[in-house]
C-alpha positions as a printed NumPy array, in Angstrom:
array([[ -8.622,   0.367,   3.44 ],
       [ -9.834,   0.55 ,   0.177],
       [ -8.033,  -1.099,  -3.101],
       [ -6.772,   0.181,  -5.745],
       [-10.097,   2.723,  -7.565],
       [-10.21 ,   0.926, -11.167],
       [-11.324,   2.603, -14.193],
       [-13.159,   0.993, -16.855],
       [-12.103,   0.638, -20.808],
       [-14.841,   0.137, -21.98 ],
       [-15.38 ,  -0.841, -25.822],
       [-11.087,  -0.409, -26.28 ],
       [ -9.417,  -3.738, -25.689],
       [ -7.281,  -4.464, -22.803],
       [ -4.171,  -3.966, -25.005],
       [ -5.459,  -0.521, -26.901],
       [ -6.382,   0.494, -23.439],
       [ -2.882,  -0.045, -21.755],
       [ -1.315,   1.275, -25.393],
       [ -3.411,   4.915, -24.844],
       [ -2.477,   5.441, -21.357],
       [  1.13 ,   4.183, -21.402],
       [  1.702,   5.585, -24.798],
       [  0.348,   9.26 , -23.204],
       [  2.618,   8.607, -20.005],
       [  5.601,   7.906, -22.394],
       [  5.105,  11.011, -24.029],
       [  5.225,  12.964, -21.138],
       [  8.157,  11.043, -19.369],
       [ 10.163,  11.053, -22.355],
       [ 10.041,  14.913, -23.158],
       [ 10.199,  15.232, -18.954],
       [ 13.403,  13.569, -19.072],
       [ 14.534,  15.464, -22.039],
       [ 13.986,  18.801, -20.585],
       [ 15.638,  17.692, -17.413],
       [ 18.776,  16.989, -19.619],
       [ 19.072,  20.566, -21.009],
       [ 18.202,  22.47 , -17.722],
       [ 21.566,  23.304, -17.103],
       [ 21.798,  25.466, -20.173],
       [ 18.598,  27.584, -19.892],
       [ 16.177,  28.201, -16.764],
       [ 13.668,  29.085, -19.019],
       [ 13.512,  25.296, -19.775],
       [ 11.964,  25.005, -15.966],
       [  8.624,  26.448, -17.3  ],
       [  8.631,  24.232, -20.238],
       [  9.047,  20.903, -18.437],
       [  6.253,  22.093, -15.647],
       [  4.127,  22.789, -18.537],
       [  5.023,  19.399, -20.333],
       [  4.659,  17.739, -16.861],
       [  1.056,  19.462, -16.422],
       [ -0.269,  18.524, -19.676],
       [  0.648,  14.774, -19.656],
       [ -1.603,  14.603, -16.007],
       [ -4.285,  16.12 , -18.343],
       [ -3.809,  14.164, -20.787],
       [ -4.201,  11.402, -18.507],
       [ -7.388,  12.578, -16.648],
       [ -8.68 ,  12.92 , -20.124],
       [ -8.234,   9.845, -21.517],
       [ -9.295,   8.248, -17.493],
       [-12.512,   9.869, -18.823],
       [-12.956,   8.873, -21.781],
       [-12.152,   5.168, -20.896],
       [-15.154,   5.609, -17.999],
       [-17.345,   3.889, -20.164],
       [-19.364,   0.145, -18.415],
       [-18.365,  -2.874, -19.837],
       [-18.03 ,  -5.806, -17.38 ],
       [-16.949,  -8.324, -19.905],
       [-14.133,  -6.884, -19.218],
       [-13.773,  -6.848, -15.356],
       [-10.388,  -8.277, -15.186],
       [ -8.607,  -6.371, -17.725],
       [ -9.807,  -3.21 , -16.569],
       [ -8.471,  -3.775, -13.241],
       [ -5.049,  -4.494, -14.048],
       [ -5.124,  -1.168, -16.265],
       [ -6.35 ,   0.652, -13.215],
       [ -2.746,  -0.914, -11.147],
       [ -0.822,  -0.146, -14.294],
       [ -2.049,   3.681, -14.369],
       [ -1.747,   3.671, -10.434],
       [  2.351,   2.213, -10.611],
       [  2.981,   5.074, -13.954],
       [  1.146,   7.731, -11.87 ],
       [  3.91 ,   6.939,  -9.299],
       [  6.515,   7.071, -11.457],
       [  5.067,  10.513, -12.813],
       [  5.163,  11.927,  -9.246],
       [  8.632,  11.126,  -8.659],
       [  9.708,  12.758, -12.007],
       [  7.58 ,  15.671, -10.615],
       [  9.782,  15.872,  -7.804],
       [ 12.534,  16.046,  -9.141],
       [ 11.745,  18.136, -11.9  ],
       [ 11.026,  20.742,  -8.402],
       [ 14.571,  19.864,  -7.35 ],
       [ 16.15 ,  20.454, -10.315],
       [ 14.164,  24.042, -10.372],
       [ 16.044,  24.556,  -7.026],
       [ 19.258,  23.068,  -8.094],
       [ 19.038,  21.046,  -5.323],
       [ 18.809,  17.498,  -7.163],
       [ 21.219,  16.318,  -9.824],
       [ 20.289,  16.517, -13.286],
       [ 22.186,  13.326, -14.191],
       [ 20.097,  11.777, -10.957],
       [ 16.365,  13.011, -12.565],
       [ 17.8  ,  11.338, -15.897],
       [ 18.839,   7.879, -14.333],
       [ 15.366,   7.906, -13.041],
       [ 13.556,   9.107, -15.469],
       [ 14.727,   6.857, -17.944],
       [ 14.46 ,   3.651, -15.468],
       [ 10.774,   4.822, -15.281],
       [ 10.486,   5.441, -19.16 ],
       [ 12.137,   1.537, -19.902],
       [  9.457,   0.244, -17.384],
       [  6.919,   2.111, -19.266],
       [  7.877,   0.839, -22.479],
       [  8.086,  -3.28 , -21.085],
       [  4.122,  -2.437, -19.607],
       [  3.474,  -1.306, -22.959],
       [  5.065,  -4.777, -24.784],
       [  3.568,  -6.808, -22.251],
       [  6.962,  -7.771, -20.443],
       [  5.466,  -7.407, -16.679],
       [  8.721,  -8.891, -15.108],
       [ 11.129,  -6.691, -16.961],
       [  8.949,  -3.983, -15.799],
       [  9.429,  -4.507, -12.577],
       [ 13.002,  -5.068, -13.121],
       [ 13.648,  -1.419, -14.422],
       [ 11.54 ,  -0.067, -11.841],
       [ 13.887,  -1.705,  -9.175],
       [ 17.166,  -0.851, -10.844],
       [ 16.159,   2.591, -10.791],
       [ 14.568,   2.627,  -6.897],
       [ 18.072,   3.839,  -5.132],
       [ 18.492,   6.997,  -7.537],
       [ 14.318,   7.9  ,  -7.224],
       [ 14.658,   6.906,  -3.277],
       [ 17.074,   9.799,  -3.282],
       [ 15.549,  12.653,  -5.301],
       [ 12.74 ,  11.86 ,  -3.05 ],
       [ 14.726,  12.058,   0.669],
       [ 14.144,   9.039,   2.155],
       [ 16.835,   9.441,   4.653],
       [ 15.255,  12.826,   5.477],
       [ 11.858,  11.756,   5.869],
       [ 10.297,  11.147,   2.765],
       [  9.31 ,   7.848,   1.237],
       [ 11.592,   4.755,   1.547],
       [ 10.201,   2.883,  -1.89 ],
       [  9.562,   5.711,  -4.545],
       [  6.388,   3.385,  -6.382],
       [  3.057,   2.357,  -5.432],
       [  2.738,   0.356,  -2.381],
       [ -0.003,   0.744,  -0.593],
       [ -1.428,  -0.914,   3.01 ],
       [  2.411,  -2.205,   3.893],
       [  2.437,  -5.223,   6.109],
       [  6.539,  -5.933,   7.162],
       [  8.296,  -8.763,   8.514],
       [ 11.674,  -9.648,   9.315],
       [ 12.853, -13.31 ,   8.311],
       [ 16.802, -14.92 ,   8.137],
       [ 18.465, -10.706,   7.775],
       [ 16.04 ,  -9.545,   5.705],
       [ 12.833,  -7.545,   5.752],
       [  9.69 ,  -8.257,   3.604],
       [  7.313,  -5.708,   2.776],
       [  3.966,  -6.972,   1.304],
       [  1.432,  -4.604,  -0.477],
       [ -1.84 ,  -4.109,  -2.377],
       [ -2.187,  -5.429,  -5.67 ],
       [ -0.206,  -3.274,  -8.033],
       [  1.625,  -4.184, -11.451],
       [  3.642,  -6.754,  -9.556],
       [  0.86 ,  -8.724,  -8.977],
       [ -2.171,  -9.918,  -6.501],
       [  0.227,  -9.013,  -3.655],
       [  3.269,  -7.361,  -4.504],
       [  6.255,  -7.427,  -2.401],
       [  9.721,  -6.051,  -2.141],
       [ 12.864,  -6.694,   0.071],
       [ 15.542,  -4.634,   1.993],
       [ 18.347,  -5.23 ,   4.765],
       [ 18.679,  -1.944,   6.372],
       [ 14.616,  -0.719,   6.381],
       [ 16.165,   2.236,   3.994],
       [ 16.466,   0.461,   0.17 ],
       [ 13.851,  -1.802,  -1.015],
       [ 13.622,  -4.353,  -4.385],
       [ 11.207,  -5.271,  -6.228],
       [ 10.214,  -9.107,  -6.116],
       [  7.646,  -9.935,  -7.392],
       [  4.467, -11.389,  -6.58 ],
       [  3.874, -13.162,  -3.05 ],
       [  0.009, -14.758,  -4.084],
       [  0.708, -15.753,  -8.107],
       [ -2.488, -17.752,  -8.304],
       [ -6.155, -16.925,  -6.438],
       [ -8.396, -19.49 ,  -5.299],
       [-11.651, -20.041,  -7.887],
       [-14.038, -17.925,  -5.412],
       [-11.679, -14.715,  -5.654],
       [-12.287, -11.703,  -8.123],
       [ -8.74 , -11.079,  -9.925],
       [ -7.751,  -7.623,  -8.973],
       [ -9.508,  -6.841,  -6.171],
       [ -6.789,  -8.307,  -3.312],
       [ -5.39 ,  -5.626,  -1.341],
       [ -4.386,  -5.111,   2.732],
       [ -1.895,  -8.064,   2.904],
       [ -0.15 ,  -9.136,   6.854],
       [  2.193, -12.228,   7.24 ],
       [  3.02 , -13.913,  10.568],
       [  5.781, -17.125,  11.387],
       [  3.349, -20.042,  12.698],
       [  5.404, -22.937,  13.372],
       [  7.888, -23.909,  10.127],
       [  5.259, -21.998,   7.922],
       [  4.589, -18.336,   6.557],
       [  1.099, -17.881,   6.224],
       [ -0.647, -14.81 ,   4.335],
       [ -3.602, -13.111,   5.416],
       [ -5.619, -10.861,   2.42 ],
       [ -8.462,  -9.086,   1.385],
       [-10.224, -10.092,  -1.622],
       [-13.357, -10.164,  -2.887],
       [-15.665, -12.519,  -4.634],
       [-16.686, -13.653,  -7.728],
       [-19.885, -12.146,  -8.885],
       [-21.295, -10.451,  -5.688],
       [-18.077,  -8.829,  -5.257],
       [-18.63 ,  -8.973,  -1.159],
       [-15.039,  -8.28 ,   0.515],
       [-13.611, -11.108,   2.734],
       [-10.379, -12.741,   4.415],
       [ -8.596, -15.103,   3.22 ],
       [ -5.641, -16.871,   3.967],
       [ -2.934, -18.627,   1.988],
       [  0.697, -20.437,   3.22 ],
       [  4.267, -20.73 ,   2.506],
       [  7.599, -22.417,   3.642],
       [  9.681, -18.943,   2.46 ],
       [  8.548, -15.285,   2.978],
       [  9.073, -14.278,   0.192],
       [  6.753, -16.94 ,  -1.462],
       [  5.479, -17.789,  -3.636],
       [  2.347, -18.06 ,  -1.126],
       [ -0.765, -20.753,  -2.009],
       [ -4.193, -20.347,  -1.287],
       [ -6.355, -24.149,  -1.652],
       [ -9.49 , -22.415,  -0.064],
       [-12.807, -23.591,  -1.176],
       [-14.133, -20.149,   0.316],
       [-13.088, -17.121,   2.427],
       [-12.016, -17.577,   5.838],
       [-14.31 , -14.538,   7.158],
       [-17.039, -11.982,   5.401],
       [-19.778, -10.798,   7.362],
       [-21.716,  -9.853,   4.741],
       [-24.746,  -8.48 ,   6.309],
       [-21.999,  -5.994,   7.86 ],
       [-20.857,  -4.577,   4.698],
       [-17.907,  -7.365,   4.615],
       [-14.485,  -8.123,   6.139],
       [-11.23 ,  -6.37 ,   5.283],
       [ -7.791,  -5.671,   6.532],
       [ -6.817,  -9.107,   8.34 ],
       [ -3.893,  -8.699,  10.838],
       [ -2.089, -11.619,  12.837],
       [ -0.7  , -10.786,  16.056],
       [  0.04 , -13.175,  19.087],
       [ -0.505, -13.068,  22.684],
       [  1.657, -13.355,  25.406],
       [  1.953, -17.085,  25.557],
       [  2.132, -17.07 ,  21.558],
       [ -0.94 , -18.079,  20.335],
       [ -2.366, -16.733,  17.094],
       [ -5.245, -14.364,  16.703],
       [ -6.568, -12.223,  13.869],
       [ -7.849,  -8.712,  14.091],
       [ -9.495,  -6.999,  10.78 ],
       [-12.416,  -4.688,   9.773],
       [-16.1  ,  -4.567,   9.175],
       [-17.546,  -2.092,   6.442],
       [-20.286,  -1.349,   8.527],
       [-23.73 ,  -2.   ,   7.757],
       [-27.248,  -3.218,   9.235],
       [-27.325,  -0.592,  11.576],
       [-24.133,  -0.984,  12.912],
       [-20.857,   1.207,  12.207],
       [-17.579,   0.372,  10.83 ],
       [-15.999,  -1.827,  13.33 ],
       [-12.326,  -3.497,  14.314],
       [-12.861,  -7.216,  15.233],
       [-10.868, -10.209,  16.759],
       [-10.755, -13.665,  17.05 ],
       [ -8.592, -16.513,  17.647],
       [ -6.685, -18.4  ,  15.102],
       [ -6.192, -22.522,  15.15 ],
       [ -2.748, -23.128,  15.659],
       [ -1.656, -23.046,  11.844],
       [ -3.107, -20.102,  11.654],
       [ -5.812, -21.292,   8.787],
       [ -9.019, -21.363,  10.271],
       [-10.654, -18.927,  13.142],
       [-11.528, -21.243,  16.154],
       [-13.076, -19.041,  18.706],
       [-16.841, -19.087,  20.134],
       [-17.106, -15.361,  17.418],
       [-15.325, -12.34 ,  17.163],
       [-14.808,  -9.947,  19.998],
       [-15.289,  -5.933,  18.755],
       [-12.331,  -4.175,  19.657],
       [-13.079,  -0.323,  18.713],
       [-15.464,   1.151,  16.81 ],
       [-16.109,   5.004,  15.872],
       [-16.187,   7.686,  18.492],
       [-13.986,  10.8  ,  18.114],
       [-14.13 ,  13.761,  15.474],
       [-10.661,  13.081,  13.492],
       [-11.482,   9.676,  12.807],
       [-14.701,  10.678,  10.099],
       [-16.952,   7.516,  11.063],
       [-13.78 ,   5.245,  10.271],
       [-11.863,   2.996,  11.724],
       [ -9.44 ,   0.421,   9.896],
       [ -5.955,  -1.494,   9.343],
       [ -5.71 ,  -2.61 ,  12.998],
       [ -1.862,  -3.542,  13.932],
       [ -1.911,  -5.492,  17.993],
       [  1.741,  -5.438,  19.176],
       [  2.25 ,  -6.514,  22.811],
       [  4.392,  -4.242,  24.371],
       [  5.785,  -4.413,  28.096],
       [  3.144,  -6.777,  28.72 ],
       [  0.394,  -4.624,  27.09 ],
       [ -1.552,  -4.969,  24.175],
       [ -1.43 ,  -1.664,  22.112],
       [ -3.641,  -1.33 ,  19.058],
       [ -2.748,   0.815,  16.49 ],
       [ -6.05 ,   1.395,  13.828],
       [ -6.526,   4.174,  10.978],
       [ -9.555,   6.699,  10.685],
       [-11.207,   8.439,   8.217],
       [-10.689,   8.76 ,   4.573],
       [ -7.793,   6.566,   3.215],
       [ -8.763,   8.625,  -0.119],
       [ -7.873,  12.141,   1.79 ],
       [ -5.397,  14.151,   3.599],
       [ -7.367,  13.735,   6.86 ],
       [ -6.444,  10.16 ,   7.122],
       [ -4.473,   9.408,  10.18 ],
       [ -3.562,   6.485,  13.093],
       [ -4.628,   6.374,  15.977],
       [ -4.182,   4.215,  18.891],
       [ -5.82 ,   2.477,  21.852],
       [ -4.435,   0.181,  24.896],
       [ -6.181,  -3.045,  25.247],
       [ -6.981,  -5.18 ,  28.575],
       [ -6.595,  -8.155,  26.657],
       [ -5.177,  -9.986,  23.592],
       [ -9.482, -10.027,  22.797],
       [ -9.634,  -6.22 ,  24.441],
       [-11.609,  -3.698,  25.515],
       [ -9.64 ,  -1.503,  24.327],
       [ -9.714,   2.255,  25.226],
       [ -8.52 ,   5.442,  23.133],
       [ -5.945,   7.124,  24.035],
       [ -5.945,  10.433,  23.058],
       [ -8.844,  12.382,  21.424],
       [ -6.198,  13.227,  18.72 ],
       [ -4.499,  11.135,  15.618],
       [ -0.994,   9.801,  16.605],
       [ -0.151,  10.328,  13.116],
       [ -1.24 ,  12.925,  11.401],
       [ -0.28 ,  14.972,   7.817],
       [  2.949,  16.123,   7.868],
       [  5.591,  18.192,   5.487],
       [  6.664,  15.585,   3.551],
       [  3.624,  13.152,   3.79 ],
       [ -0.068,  13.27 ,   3.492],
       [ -2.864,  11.256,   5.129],
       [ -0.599,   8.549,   6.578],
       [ -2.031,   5.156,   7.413],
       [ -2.795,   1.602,   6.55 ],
       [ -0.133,   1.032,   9.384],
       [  1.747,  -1.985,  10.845],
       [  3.844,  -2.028,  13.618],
       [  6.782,  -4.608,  13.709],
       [  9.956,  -5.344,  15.323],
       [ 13.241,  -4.757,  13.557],
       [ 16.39 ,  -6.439,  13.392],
       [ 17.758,  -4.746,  16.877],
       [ 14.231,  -5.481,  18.976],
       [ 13.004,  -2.094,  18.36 ],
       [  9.65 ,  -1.295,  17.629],
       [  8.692,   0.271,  13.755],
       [  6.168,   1.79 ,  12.075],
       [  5.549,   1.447,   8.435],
       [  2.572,   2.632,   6.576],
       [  1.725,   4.351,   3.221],
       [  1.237,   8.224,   3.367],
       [  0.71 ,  10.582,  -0.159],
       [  3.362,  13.151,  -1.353],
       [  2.151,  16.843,  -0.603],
       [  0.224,  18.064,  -3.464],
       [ -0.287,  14.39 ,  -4.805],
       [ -3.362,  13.577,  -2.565],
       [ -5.833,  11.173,  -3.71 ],
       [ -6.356,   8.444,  -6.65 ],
       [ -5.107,   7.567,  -9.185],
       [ -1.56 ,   9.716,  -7.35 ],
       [  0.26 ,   6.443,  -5.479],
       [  0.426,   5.814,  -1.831],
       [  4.178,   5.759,  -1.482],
       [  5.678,   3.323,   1.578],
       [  6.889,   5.212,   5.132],
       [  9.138,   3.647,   7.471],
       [  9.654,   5.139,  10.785],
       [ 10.763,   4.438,  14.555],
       [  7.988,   3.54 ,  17.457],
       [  9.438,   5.234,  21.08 ],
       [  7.937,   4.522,  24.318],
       [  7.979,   7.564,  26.53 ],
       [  5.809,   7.267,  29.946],
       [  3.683,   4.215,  28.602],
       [  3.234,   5.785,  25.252],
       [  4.232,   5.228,  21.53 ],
       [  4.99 ,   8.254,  19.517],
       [  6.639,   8.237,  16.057],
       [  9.882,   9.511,  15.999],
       [ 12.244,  10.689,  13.281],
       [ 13.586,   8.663,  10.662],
       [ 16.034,   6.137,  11.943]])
């Protein structure tokens, strides 16, 4: 899975940068929300908010363009513009929606205001540099946007940016842990029922001196002994390779610390490692599945290997391959492996194809052993586009708070496919029918 698409500002400052794009969002949210207000007294104000809606994405796209200029002096700063367009691009998609509901009178007007004015505060604290009260407006607004959207109908569970989910449950509570986004190198957000999620914060404050800020995306936790460790991608400084790494923690929630002196796994002359995910076998011993690029000859590739038993360091003879490439759907891609043992099988669930596309899907493959073969299933995507979500993957599969199996994983809203639109998080039950997951409905 790829991070995050950055664009570059070029000879503007970081600050004019942020100021152009946030000040065009603002501009758009603010008269969005404004309409919204005064729908109730004229349906010809419908028109007028699509139109205001249409022309701030323009707006956008043209000043994307006109930032698309080289400068890498200023790697860092144009990176964490790229997250901050990618979180307000959420934001501007949820409006969207319920700008559509309102149009069918099927969404609250008061309910598009609350949000739209949570969304418009967080803008304005990007803008001023206020990061955490950003994120605090974003959250306080999450329920109300969670609800114009339908999560308990199908659609998205967290209404903002969170990309590759990874979820575990510690002490009642779930974590969810994400792609770099404006909360952070790894953002992360909490919730007791699977249903509501909060904002908190950044998991991985501080990278190690080999890492590239910005580019740390596909995070997966796991429970070794009294510790929380972290697995990421990230790549490094200067030749920009992608690799693992791995950082620790007594609490889930963080904030994790990574000592490395260098990444834990890159395979460089394979177009690099990405998408590390801990799973254990049967007598609970760690091991760590992820992805090659693909490269000298060789196609893109899921490996595993096993972990030490802190989890920090690979200790196996080499990796195993567990799949690579072989049917239609998956488009020469396979990616964001998630091993779950279940009735004394190892299941591996993977994504193919574009993550950048509506074809992206998961698929999944049954496993011999904790180090494979594994073998396909089915010739067809387990997951697959559907009405309210496009191009789902970047999957986990964990167990909830019952001992029932979950899926989460990050999926586009229809007609919002592709960057800079926001991968929006998707939580939904695993059932085993005749040796076989399939994703049911929403729980």
């Amino acid at each position: 899975m790829a991070p995050v698409r950055p664009v570059r500002p070029g000879r503007l400052g970081y600050g004019a940068a942020i100021a152009v794009v946030a000040g065009v969002l603002i501009a758009g949210l603010v008269d969005d929300a404004q309409v919204q207000l005064s729908l109730h007294h004229s349906d010809g104000q419908v028109a007028t908010t699509k139109a205001l809606l249409g022309r701030t994405a323009s707006l956008l796209a043209s000043t994307t363009r006109s930032l698309h200029v080289t400068d890498e002096g200023r790697d860092a700063a144009q990176k964490s513009l790229a997250r901050v367009t990618a979180e307000l691009t959420s934001a501007k998609q949820v409006l969207a929606q319920a700008q559509a509901g309102v149009d069918s009178r099927s969404v609250e007007v008061d309910d598009a205001h609350s949000c739209a004015g949570g969304v418009n505060r967080s803008v304005a604290a990007l803008q001023a540099g206020n990061q955490t009260r950003a994120v605090a407006d974003l959250s306080a607004v999450a329920p109300v946007c969670e609800n114009i959207l339908g999560s308990a109908s199908g659609g998205p569970v967290y209404p903002f940016d969170f990309a590759d989910p990874d979820v575990l449950a510690a002490n009642g509570t779930y974590f969810a842990y994400g792609t770099n986004s404006t909360a952070g190198n790894i953002q992360i957000t909490e919730s007791t029922d699977l249903q509501h999620w909060t904002k908190a914060g950044d998991a991985l404050p501080a990278l190690p001196s080999w890492a590239s800020p910005g580019d740390t995306w596909a995070p997966a936790v796991i429970r070794l002994r009294r510790s929380y460790v972290l697995y990421y991608t990230a790549a490094t400084a200067g030749t920009k390779v992608q690799c693992l790494s791995v950082a620790t923690s007594k609490r889930p929630q963080g904030p994790f610390v990574d000592s490395s002196k260098g990444p834990l796994e890159c395979q460089p002359a394979l177009g690099g490692s990405i998408d590390p995910s801990p799973y254990l076998d049967a007598a609970g011993d760690p091991y760590l599945a992820w992805k090659s690029n693909g490269g000298s000859g060789q196609p893109a590739t899921i490996w595993a290997e096993a972990l030490d038993p802190r989890g920090t360091a690979l200790e196996g003879p080499g990796p195993s391959p567990l799949l690579r490439p072989s049917q239609p759907w998956e488009g020469s891609v396979v990616e964001a492996p998630s091993m779950v043992l279940v009735d004394g099988r190892y299941d591996l669930f993977y994504s193919g194809n574009n993550w950048n596309s509506a074809d992206y899907g998961v698929g999944l493959a049954h496993c011999a052993g904790v180090l494979g073969p594994c073998a396909k299933v089915s010739p067809e995507p387990l997951l697959a586009s559907q009405s309210n979500f496009v191009g789902p993957g970047g999957e986990t599969v964990f167990t909830d708070a019952e001992g029932h199996l979950d899926i989460a994983f990050d999926a586009w809203l229809p007609g919002a496919v592709g960057y800079p639109h926001s991968r929006l998080l998707f939580v939904r039950p695993l059932v085993v029918t005749n040796d076989l997951p399939r994703v049911g409905p929403p729980g």
